[in-house]
Gaussian input, Z-matrix of N, CA and C with variables (Angstrom, degrees):
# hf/3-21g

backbone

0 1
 N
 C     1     B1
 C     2     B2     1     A1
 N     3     B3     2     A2     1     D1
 C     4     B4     3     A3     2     D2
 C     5     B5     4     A4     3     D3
 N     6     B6     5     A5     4     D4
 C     7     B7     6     A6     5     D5
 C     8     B8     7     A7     6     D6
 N     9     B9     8     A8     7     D7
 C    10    B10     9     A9     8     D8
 C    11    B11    10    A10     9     D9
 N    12    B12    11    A11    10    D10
 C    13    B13    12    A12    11    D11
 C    14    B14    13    A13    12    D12
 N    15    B15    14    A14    13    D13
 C    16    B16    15    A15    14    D14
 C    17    B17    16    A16    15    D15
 N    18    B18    17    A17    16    D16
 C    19    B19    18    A18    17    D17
 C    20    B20    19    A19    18    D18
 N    21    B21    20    A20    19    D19
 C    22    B22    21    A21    20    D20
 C    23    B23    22    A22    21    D21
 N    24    B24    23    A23    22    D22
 C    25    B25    24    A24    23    D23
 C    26    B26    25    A25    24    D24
 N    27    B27    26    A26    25    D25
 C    28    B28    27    A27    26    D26
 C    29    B29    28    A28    27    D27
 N    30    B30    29    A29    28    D28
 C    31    B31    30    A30    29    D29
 C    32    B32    31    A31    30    D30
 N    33    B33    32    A32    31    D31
 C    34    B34    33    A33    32    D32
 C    35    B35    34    A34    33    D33
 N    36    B36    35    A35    34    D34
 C    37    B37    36    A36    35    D35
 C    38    B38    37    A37    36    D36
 N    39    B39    38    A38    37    D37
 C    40    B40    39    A39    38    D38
 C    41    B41    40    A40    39    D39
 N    42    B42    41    A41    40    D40
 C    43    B43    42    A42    41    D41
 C    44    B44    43    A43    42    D42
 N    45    B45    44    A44    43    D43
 C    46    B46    45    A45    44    D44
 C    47    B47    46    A46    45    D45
 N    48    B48    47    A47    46    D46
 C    49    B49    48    A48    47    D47
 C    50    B50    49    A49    48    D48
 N    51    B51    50    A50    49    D49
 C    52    B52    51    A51    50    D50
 C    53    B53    52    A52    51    D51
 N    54    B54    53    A53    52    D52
 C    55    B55    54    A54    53    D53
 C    56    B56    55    A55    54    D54
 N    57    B57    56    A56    55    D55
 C    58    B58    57    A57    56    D56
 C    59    B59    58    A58    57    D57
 N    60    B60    59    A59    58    D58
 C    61    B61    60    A60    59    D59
 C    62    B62    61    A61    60    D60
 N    63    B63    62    A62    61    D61
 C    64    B64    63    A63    62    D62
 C    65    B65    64    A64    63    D63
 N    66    B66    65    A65    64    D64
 C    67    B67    66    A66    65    D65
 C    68    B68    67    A67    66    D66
 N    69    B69    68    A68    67    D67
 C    70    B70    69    A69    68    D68
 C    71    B71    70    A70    69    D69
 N    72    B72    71    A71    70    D70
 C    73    B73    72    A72    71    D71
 C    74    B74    73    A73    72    D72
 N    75    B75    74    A74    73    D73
 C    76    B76    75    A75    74    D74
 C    77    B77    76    A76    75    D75
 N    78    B78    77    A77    76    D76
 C    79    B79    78    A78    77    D77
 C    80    B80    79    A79    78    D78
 N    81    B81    80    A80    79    D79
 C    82    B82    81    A81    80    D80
 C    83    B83    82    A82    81    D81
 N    84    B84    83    A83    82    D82
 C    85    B85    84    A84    83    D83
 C    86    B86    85    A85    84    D84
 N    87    B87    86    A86    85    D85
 C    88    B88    87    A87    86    D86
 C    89    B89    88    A88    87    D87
 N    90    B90    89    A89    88    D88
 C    91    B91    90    A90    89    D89
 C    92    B92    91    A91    90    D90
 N    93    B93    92    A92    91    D91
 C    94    B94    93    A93    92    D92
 C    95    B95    94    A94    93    D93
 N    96    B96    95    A95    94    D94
 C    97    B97    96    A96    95    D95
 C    98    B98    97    A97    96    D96
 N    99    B99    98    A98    97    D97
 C   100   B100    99    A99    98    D98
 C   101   B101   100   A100    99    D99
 N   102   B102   101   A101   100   D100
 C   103   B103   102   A102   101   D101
 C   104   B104   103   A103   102   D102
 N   105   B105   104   A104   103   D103
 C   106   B106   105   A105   104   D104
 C   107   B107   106   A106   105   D105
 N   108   B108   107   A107   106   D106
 C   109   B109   108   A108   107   D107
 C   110   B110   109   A109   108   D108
 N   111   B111   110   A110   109   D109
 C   112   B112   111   A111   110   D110
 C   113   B113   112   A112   111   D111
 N   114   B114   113   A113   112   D112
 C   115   B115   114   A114   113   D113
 C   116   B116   115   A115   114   D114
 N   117   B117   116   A116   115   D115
 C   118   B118   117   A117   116   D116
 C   119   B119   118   A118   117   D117
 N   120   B120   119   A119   118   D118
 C   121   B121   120   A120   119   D119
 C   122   B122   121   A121   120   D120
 N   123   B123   122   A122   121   D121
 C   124   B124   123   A123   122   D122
 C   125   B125   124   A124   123   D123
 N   126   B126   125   A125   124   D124
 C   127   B127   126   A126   125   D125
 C   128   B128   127   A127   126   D126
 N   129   B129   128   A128   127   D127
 C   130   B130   129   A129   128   D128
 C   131   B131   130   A130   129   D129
 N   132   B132   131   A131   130   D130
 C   133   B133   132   A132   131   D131
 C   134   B134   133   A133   132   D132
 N   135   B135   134   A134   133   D133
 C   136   B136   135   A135   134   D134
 C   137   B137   136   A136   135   D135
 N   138   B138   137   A137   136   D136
 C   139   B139   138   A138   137   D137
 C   140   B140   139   A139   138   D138
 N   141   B141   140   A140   139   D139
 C   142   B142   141   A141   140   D140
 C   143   B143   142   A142   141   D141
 N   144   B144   143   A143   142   D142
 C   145   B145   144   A144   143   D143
 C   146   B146   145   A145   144   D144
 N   147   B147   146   A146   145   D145
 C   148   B148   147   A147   146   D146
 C   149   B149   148   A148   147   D147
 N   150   B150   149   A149   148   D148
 C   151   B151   150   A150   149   D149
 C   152   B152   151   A151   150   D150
 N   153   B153   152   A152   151   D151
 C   154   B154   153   A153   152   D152
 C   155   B155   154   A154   153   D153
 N   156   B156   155   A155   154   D154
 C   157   B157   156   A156   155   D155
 C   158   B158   157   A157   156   D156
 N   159   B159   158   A158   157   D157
 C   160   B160   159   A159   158   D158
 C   161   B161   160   A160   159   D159
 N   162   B162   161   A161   160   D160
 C   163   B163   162   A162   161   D161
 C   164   B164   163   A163   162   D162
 N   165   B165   164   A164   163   D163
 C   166   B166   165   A165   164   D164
 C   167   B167   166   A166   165   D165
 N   168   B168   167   A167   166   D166
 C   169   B169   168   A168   167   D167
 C   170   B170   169   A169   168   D168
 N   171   B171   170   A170   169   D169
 C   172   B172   171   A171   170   D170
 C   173   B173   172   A172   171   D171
 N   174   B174   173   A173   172   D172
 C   175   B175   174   A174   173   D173
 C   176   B176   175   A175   174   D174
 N   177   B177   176   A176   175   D175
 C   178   B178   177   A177   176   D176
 C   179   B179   178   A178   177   D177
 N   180   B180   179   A179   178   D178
 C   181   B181   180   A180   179   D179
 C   182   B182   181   A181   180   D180
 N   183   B183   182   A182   181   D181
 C   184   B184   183   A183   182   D182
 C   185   B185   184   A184   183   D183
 N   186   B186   185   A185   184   D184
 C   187   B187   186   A186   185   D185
 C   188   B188   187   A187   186   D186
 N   189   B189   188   A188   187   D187
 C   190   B190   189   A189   188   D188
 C   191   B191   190   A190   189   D189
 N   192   B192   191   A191   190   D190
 C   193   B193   192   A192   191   D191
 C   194   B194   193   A193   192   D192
 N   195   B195   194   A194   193   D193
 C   196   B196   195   A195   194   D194
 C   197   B197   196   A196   195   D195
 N   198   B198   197   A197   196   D196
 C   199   B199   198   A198   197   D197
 C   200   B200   199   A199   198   D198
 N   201   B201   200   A200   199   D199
 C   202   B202   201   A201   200   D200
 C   203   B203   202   A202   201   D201
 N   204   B204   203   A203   202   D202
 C   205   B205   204   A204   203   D203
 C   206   B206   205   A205   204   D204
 N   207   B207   206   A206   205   D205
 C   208   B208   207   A207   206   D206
 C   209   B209   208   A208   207   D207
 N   210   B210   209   A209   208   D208
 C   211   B211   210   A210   209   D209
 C   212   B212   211   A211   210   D210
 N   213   B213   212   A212   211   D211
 C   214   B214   213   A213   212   D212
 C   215   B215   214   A214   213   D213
 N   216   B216   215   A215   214   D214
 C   217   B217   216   A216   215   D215
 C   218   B218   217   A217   216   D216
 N   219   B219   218   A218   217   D217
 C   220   B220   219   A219   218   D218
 C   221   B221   220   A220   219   D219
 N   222   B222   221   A221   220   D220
 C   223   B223   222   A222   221   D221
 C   224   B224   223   A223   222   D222
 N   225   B225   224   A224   223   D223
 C   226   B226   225   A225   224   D224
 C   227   B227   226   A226   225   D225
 N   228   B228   227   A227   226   D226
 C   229   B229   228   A228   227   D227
 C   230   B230   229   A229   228   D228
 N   231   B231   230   A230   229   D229
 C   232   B232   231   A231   230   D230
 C   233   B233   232   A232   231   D231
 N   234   B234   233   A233   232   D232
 C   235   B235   234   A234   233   D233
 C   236   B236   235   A235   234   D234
 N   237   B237   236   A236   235   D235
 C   238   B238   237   A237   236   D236
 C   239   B239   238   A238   237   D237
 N   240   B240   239   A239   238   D238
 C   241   B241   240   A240   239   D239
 C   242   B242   241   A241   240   D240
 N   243   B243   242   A242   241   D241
 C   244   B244   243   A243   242   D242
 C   245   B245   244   A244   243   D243
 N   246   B246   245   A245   244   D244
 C   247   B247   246   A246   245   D245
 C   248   B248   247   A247   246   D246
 N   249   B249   248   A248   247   D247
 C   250   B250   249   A249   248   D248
 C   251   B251   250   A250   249   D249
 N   252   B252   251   A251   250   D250
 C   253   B253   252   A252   251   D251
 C   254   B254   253   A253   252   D252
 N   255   B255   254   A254   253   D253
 C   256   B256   255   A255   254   D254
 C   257   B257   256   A256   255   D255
 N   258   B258   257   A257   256   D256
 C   259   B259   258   A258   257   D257
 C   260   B260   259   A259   258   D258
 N   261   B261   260   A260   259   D259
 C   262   B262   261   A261   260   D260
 C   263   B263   262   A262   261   D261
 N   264   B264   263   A263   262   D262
 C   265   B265   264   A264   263   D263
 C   266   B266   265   A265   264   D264
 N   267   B267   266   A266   265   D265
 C   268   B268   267   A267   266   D266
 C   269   B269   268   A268   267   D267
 N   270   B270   269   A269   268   D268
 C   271   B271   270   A270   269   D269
 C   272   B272   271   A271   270   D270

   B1=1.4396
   B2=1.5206
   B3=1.5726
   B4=1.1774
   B5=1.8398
   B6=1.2313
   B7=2.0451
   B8=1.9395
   B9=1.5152
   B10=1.5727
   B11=1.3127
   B12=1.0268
   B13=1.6015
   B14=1.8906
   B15=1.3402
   B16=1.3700
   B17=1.2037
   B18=1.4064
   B19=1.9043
   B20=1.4718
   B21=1.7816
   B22=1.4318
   B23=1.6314
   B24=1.3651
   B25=1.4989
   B26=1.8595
   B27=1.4702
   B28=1.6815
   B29=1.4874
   B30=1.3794
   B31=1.0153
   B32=1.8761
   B33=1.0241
   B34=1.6199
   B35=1.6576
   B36=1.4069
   B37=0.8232
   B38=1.9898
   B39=1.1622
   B40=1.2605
   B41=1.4813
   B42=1.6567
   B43=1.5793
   B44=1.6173
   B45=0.9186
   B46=1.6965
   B47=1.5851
   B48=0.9036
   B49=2.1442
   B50=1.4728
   B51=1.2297
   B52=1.1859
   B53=1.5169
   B54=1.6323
   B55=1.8232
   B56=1.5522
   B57=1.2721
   B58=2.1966
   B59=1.9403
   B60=1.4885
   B61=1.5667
   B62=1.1880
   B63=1.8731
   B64=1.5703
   B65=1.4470
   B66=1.4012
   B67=1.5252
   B68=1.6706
   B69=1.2992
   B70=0.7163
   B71=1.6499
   B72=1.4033
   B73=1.6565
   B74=1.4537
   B75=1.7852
   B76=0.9498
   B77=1.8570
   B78=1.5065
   B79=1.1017
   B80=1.5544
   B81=1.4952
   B82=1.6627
   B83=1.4581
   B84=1.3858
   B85=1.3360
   B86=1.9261
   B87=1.0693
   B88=1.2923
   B89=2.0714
   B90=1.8302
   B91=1.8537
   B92=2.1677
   B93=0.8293
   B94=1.6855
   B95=1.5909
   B96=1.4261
   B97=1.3129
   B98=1.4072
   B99=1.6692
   B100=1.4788
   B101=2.0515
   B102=1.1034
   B103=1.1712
   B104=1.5236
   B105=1.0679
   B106=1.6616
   B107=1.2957
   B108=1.3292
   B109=1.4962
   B110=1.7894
   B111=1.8827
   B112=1.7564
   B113=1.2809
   B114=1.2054
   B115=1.5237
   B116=1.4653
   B117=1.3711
   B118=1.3347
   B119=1.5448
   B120=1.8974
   B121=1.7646
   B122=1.6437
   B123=1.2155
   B124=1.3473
   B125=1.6830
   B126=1.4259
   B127=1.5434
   B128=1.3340
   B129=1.3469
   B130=1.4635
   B131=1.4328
   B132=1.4373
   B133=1.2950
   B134=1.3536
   B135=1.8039
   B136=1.4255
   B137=1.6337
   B138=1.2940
   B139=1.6215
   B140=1.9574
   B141=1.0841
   B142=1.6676
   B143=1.4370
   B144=1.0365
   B145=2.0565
   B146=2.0777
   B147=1.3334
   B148=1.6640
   B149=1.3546
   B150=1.1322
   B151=1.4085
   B152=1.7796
   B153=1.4156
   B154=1.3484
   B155=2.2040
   B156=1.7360
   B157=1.6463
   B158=1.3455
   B159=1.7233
   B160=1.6437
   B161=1.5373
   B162=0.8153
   B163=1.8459
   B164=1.3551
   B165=1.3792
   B166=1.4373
   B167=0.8040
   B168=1.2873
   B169=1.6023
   B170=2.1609
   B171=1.6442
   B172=1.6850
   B173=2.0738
   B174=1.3323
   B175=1.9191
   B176=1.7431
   B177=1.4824
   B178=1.6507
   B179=1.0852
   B180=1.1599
   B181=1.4391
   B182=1.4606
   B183=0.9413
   B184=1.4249
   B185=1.3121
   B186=1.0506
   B187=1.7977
   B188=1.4903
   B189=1.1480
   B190=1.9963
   B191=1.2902
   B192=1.6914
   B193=1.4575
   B194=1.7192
   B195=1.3392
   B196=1.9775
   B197=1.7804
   B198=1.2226
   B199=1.8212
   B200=1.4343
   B201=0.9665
   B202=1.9954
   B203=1.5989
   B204=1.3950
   B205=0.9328
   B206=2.0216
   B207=1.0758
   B208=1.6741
   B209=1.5152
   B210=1.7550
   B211=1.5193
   B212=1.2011
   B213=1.1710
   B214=1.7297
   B215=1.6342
   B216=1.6457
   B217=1.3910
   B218=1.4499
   B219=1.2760
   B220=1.3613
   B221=1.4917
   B222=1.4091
   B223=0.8429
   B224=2.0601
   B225=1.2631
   B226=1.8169
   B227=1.0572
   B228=1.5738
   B229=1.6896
   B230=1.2155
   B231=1.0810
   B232=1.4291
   B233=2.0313
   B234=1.2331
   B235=1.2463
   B236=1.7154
   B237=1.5500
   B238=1.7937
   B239=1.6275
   B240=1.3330
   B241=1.6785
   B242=1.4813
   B243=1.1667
   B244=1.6661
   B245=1.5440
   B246=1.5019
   B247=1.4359
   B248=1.2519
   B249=1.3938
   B250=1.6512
   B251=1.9040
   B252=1.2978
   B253=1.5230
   B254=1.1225
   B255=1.3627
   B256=1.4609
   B257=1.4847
   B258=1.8453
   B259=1.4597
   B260=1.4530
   B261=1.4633
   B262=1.5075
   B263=1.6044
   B264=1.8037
   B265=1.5084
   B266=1.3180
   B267=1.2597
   B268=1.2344
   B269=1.8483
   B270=1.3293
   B271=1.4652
   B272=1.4905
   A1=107.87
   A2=114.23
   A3=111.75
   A4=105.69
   A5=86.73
   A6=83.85
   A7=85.61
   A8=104.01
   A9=118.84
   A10=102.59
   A11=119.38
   A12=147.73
   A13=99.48
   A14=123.89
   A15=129.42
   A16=118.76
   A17=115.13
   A18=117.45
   A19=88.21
   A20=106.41
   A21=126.60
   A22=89.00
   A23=123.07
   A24=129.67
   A25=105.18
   A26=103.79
   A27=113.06
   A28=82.08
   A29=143.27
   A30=137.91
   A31=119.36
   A32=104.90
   A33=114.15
   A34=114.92
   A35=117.46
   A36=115.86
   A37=114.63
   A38=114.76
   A39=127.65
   A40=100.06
   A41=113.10
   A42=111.70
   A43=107.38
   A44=144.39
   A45=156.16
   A46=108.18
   A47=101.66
   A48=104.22
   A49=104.97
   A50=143.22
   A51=136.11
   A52=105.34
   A53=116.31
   A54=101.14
   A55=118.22
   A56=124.97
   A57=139.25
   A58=78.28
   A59=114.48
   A60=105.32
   A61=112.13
   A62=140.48
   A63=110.94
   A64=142.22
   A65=103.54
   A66=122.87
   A67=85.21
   A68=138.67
   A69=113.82
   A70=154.96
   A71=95.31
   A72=96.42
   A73=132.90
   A74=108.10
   A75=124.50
   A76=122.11
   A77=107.72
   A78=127.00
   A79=111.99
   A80=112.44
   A81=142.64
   A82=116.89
   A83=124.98
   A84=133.43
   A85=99.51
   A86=115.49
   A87=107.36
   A88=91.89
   A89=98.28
   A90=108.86
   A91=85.40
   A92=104.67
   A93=123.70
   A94=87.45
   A95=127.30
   A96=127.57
   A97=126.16
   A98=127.97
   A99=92.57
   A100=76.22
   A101=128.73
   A102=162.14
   A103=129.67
   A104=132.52
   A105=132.30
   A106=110.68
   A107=125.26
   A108=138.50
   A109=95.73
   A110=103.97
   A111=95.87
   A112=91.93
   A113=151.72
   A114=137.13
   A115=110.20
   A116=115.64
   A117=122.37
   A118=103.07
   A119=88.56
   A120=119.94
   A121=117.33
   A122=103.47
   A123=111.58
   A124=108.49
   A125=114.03
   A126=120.68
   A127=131.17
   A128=141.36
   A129=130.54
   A130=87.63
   A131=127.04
   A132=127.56
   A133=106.48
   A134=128.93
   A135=119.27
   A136=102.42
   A137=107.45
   A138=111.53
   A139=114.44
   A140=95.06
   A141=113.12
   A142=106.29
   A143=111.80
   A144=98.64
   A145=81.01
   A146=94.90
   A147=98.51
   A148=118.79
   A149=112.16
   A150=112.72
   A151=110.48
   A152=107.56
   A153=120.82
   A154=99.00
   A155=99.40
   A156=90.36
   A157=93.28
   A158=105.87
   A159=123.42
   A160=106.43
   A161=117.76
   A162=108.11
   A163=139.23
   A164=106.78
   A165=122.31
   A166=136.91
   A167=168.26
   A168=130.68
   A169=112.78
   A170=102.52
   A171=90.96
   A172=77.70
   A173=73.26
   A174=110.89
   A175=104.74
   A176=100.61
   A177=99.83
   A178=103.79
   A179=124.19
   A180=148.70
   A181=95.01
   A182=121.80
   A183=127.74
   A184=115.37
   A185=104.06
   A186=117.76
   A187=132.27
   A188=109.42
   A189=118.64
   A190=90.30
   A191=136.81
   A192=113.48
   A193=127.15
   A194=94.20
   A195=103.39
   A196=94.39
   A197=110.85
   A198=120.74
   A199=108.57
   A200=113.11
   A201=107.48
   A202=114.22
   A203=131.09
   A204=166.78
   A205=75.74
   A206=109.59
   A207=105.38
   A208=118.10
   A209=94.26
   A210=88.15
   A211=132.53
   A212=118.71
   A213=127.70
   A214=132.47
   A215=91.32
   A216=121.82
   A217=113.52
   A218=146.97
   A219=149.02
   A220=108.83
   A221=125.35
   A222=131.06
   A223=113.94
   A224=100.42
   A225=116.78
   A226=90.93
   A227=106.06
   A228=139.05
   A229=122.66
   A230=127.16
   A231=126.14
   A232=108.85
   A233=120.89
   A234=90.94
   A235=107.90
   A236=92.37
   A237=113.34
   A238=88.02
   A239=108.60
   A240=115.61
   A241=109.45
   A242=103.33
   A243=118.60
   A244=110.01
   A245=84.64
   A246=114.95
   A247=124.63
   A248=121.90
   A249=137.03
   A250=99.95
   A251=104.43
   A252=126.96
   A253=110.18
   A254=123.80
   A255=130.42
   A256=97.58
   A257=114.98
   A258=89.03
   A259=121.33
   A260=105.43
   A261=113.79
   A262=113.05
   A263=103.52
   A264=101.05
   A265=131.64
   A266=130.61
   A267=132.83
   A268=115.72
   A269=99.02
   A270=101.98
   A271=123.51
   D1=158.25
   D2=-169.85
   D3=-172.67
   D4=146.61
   D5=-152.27
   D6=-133.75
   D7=118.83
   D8=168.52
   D9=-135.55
   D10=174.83
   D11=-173.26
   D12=-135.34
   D13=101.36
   D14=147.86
   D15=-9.77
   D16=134.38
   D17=169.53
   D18=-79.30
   D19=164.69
   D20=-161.72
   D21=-83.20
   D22=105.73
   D23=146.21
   D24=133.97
   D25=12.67
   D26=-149.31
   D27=-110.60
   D28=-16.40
   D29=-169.14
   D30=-46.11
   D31=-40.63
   D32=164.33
   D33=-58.05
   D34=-56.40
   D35=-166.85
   D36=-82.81
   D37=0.00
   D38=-174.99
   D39=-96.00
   D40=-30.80
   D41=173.23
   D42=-82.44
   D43=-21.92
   D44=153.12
   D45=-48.26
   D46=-47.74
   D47=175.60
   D48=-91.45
   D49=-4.60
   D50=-173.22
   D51=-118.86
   D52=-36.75
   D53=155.63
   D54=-72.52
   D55=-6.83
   D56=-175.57
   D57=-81.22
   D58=-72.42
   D59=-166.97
   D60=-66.22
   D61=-26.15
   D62=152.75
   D63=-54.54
   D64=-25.81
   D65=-173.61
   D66=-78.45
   D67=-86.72
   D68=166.95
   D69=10.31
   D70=-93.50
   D71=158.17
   D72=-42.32
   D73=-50.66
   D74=171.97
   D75=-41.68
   D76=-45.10
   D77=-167.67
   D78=-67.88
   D79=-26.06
   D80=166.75
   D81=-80.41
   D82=-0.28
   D83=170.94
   D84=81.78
   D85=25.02
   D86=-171.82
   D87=-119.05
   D88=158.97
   D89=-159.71
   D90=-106.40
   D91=132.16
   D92=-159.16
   D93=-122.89
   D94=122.67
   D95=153.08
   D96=-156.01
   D97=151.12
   D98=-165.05
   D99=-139.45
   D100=176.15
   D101=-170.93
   D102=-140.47
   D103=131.71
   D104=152.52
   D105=-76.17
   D106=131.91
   D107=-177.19
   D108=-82.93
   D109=127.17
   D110=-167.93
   D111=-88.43
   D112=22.22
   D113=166.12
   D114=-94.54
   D115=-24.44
   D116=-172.94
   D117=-165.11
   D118=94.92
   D119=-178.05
   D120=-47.39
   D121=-35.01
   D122=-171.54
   D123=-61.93
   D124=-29.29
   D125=-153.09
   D126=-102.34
   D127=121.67
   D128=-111.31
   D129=-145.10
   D130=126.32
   D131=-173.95
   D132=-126.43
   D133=119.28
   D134=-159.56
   D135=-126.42
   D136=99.90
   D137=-172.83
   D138=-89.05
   D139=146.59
   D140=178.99
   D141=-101.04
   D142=139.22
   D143=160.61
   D144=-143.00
   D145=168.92
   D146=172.57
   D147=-171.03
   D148=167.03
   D149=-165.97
   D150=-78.55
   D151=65.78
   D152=-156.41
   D153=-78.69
   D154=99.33
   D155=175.03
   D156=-119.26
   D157=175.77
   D158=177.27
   D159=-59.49
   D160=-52.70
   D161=173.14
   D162=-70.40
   D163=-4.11
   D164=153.70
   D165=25.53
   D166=11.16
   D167=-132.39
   D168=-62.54
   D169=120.06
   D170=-170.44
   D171=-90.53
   D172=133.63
   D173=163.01
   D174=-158.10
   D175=-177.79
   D176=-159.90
   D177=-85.13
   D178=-178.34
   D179=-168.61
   D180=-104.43
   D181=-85.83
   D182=-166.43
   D183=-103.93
   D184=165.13
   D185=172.74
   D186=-72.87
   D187=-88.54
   D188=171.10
   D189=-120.05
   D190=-23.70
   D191=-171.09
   D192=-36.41
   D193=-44.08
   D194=-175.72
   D195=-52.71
   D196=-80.58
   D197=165.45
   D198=-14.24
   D199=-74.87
   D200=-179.10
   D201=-50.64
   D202=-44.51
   D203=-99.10
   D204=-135.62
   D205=-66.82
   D206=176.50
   D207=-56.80
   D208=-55.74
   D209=171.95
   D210=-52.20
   D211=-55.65
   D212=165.78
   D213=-23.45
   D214=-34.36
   D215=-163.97
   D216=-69.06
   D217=148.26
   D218=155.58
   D219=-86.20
   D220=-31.32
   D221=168.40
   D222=-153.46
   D223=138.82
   D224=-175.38
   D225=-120.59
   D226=150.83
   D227=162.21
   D228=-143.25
   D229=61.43
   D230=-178.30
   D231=-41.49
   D232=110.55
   D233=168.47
   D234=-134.38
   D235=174.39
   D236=-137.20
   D237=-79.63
   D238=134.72
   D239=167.08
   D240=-94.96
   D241=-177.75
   D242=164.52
   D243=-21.26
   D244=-85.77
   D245=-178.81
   D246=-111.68
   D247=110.27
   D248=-171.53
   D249=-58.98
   D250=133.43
   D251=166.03
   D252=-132.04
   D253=138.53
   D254=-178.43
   D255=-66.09
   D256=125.66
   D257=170.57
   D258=-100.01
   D259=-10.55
   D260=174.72
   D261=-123.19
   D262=160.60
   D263=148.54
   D264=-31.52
   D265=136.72
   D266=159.58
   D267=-89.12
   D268=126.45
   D269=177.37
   D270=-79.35

């Protein structure tokens, strides 16, 4: 899970990286969804859940979406679940 607020005019382009990281996820057997928080419109909360078993292989979820997804951002919060999954490439 992960909670940002859009830069002022990025709003288009933050919905373009956030349907790329459902298709995405989706495409990995993993449930991709994100929300506006109604107390505070600006603020965008984008949850993972996945078909998390013991044989696994952990690799990332996504590609550069998280990365774009920062830049865009006025403000990022990555925050910590249950269970940690890589959500991006590592550079």
């Amino acid at each position: 899970m992960l909670i940002f607020e859009p830069g002022p005019g990025s709003d288009e382009l933050v919905d373009d990286v956030m349907r790329r990281a459902r298709r995405r996820a989706e495409a990995n057997g993993w449930r991709c969804w994100a929300y506006r928080n109604e107390m505070a419109a600006g603020e965008i909360t984008l949850f993972l859940e996945g078909p998390r078993t013991s044989d696994a292989e952990e690799r990332p979820v996504f590609g550069t979406e998280i990365q774009e997804l920062k830049a865009l951002a006025r403000r990022f919060e990555p925050v910590r679940s249950l269970i940690e999954h890589p959500l991006e490439e590592r550079a």
